[in-house]
C-alpha positions in Angstrom: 90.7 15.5 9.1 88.7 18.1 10.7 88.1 18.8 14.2 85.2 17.3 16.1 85.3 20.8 17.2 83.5 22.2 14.3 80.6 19.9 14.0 77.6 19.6 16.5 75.2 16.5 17.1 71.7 17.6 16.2 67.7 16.6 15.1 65.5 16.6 12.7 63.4 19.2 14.6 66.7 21.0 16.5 65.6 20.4 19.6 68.7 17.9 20.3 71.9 19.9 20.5 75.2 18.5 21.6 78.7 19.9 20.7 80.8 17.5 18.9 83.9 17.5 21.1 81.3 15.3 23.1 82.5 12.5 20.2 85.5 10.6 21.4 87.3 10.5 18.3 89.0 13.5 18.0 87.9 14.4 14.2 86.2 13.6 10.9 85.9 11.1 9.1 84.8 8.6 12.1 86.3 5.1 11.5 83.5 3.0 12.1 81.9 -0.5 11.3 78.5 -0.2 9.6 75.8 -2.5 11.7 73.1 -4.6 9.2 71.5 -6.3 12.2 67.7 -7.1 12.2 67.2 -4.9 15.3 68.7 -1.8 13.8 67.3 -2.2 10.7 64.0 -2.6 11.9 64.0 0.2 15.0 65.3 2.8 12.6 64.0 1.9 9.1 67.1 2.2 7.5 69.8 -0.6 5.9 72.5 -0.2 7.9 73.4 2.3 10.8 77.3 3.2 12.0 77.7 4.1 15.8 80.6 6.8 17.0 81.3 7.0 20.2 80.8 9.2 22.7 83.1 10.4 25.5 80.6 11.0 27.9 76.5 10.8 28.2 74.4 13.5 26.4 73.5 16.2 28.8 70.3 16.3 31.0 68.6 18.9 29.0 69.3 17.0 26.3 68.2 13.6 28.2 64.9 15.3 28.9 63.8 15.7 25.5 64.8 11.8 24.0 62.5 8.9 24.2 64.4 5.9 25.3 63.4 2.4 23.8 65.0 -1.1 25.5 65.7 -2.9 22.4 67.5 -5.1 24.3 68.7 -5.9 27.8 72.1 -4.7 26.3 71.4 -1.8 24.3 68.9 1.3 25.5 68.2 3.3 22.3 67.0 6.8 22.3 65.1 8.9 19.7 63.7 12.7 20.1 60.5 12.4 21.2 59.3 15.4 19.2 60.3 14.4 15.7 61.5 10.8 16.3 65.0 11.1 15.1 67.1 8.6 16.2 70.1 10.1 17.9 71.7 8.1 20.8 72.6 4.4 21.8 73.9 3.4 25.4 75.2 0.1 26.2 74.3 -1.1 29.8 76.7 -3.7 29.7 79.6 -1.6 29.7 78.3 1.8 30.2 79.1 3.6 26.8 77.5 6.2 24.8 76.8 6.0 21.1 75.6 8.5 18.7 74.0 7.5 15.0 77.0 9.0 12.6 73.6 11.0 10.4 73.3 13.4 13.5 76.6 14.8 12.8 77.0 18.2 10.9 78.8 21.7 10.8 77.8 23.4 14.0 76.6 27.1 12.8 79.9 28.9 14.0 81.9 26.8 11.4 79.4 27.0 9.0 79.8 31.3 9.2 83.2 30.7 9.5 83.5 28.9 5.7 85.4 25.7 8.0 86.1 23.3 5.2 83.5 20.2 5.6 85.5 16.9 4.7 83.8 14.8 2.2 82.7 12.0 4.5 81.6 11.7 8.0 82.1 8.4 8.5 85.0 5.7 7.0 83.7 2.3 7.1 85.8 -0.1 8.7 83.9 -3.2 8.6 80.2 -4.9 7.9 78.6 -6.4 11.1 75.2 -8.9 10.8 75.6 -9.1 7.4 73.6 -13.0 7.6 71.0 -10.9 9.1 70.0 -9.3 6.1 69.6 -12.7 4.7 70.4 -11.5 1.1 74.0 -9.5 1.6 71.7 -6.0 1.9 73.9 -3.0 0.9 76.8 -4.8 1.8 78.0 -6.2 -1.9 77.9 -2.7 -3.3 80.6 -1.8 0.2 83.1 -4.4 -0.3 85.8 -2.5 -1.9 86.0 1.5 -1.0 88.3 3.5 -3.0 90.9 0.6 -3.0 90.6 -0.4 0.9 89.0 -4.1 1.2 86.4 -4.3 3.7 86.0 -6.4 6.4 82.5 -8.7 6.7 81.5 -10.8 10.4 78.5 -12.6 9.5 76.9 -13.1 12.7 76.5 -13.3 16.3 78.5 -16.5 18.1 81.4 -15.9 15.7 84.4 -14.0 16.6 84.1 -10.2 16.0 88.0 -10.3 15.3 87.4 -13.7 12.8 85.7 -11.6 9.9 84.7 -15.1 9.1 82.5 -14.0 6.0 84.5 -14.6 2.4 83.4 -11.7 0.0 82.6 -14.2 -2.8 79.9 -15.4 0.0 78.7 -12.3 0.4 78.5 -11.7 -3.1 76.0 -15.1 -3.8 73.7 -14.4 -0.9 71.6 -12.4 -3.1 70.8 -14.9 -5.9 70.6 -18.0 -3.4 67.6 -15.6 -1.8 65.7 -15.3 -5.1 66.5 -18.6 -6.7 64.7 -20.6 -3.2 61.4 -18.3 -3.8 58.6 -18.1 -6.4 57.6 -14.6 -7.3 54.8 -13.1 -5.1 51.2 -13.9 -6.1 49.4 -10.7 -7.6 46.9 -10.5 -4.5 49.7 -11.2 -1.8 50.8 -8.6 1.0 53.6 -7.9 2.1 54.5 -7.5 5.9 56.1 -4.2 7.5 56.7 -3.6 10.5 59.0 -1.4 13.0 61.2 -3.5 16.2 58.9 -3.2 18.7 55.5 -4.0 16.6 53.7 -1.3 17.0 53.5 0.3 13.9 52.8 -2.9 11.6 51.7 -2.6 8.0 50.1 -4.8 5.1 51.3 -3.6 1.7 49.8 -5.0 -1.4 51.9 -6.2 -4.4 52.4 -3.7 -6.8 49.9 -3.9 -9.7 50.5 -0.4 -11.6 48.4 -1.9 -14.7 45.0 -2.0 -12.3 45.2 1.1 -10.0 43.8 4.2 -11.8 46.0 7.7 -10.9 48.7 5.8 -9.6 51.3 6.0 -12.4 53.0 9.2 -11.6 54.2 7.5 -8.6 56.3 4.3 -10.3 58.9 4.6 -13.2 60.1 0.8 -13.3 59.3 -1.0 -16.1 58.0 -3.5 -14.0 54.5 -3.0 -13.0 54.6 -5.6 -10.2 57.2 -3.8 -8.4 57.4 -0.7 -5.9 60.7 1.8 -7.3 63.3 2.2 -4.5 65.8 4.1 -3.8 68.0 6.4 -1.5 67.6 9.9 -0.2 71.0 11.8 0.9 69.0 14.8 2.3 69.3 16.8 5.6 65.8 16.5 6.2 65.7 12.3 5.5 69.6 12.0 7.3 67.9 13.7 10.6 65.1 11.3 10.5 66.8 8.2 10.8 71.0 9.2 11.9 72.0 7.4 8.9 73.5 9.6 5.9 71.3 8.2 3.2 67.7 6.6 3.8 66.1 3.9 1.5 62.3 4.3 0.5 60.2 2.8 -1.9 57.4 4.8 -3.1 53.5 3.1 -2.6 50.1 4.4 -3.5 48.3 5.3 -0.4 45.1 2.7 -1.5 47.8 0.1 -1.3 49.2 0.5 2.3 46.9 -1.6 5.2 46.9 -1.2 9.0 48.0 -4.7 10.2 47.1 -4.1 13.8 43.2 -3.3 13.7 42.2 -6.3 15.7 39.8 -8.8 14.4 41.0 -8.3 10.6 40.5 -10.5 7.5 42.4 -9.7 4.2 39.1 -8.6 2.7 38.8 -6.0 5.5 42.0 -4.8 5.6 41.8 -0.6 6.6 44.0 1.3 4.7 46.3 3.4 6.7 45.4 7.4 7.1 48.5 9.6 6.2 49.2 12.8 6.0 46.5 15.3 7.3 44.3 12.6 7.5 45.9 11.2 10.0 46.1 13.9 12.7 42.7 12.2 14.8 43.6 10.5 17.2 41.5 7.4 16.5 43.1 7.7 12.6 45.0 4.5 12.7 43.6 2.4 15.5 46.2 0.0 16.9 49.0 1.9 15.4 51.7 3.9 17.5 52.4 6.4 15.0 53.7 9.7 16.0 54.0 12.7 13.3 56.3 15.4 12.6 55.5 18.2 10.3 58.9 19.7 9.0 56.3 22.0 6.6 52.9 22.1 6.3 52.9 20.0 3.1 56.0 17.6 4.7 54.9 15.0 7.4 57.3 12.5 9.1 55.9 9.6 10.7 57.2 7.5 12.8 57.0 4.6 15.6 56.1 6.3 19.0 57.3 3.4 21.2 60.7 2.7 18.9 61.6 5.3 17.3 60.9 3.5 13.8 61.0 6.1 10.8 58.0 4.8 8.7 56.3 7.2 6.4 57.5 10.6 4.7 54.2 12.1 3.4 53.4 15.1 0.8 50.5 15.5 -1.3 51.9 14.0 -4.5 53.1 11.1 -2.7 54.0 8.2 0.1 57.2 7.2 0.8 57.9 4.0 3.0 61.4 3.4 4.8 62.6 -0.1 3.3 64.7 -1.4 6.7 61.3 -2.0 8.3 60.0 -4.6 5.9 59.7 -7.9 6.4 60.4 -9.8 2.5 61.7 -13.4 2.7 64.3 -12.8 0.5 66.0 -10.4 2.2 66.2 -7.1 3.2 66.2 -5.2 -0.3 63.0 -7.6 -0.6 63.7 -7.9 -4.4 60.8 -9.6 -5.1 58.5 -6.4 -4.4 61.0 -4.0 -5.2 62.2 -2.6 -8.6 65.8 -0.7 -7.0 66.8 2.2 -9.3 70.6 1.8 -8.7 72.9 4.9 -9.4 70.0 7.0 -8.7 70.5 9.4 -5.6 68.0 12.0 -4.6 69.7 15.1 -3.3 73.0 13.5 -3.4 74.7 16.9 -3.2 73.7 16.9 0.2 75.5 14.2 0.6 77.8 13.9 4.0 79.4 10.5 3.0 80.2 10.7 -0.9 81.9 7.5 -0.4 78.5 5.6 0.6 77.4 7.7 -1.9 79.6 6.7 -4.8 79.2 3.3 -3.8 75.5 3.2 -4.6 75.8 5.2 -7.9 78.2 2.2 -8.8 76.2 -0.3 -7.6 74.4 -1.0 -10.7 77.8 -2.4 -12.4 77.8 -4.8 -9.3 74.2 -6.1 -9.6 74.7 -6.7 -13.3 77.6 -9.4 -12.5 75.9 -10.7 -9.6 73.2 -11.4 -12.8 70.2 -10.2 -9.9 67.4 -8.1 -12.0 66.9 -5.9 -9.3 
């Protein structure tokens, strides 16, 4: 275990820094329960998000330069307002602090100092919401973690001590998701959109066989699907405070403002990324803010909720999968083509456990007989 000494809680951008004694565990890894719930999937854009405690409240500076967003009349949830990385979580009920578990790293004295980094950041202790994801989510692919069975609580109203949720249930929510719907019609769009609604998005189906330039952006073998799959990078942990973040990549042409008022389909206004979208009046209706880690790398993201939504360069879009909206589920399967052992970056990894879990996931898809 190392010492919550060594680490420090930071940003995408840097300008959140908070030492890491302020966790209240005393070191790393942090055993934690990973949340699936609609509300964190959606204000964050990731699948699933784990929440250490703190000890104490960030500090004023620090409070100074986060946005805070009332997700609930529980929960307050705080994102840096320059680069929108979500970083902090306090319950009003019972006055606790939370960080996001991605926000952890090697402060830069034990980084000099060659301090041994553990493997993992986090150790998962249990799945919360997993009915909220409708079709099981990451979950299936987490059950079993280098031999320790874990723990699944389906829902709110249920005991959180119950872990009421069988793993062979978990395991059938996926094909019980697909098998009740037909496959999307070629013209048909596909909602996204962050907690709060006010970055909300129209994406077309996938139709790689129609859309000229497009086919440097999609390796499946499917040309009605979007590819998907997980970065493990600094830059992508920072955005979101989760240690890997899902994204499907979409043409530009194929991506619609849903919140231009007065709209029909055959008006839809695609969205303006990148440069493009530095004008104010860019993406009426929209609260996108943007965050240029480069000036060829542009994060965009909710400015009301915090919502990671677009990471932008010029050979391609990226969109974070926990804010769409698919009736089958959260890994929307019927949009998506997942590419399952792939990890981009993965040696940047700060939870090769997660990690290794998604490389293997592909052997658990193939029993579970789901194509995607």
């Amino acid at each position: 275990m190392t010492s919550t000494s060594s680490v420090h809680l930071t940003c995408l951008c840097g300008a959140i820094s908070e030492p890491g004694t302020l966790l209240s565990d005393p070191g790393i890894p942090v055993t934690i329960e990973i949340c699936h719930c609609n509300p964190c999937r959606y204000a964050t854009g990731s699948l699933g998000v784990a929440f250490p405690q703190l000890g104490a409240s960030p500090s004023q500076d620090t409070l100074g330069k986060i946005t805070p967003y009332y997700s609930s009349q529980k929960n307050i949830r705080y994102f840096c307002s320059t680069c929108g990385s979500h970083c902090f979580v306090a319950n009003q009920k019972n006055k606790k602090w939370f960080c996001l578990s991605g926000i952890i790293e090697p402060n830069p004295a034990s980084k000099a100092n060659n301090t041994q980094w553990p493997k993992d950041t986090i150790k998962v202790l249990r799945h919360d919401y997993v009915f909220d994801t409708v079709d099981g989510g990451l979950v299936p692919i987490m059950l079993n973690l280098n031999g320790r069975s874990i723990p699944t609580w389906s829902a709110a109203g249920r005991e959180m001590d119950s872990f009421d949720l069988p793993h062979t249930d978990v395991l059938s929510l996926a094909s019980k998701a697909m098998s009740a719907l037909p496959p999307p019609k070629e013209d048909s769009h596909l909602l996204a959109k962050c907690h709060c609604g006010g970055v909300s998005l129209f994406i077309k189906r996938a139709n790689y066989g129609s859309i000229p330039g497009t086919s440097a952006h999609h390796n499946s073998s499917d040309p009605a699907k979007y590819r998907a799959s997980p970065c493990a990078c600094r830059s992508c942990r920072l955005s979101t405070g989760v240690s890997m973040l899902y994204w499907t990549t979409i043409p530009t042409a194929n991506v619609f403002n849903a919140n231009a008022s007065n709209i029909s389909e055959d008006e839809f206004k695609p969205v303006a990324v990148g440069h493009s979208a530095s004008s104010p009046n860019a993406n009426p209706g929209l609260a996108l803010k943007h965050y240029w880690s480069s000036p060829e790398r542009c994060w965009s993201f909710c400015g009301k909720c915090g919502a990671t939504i677009f990471y932008w360069s010029p050979d391609h879009l990226d969109v974070a999968v926990g804010i769409l909206r698919a009736e089958e589920g959260s890994m929307a399967r019927r949009w998506l083509d997942w590419e399952w052992g792939q990890c981009g970056f993965e040696e940047e990894s700060i939870d090769r456990e997660v990690c290794e879990a998604w490389k293997g996931g592909s052997e658990v898809v193939k029993k579970l007989g789901i194509e995607s």
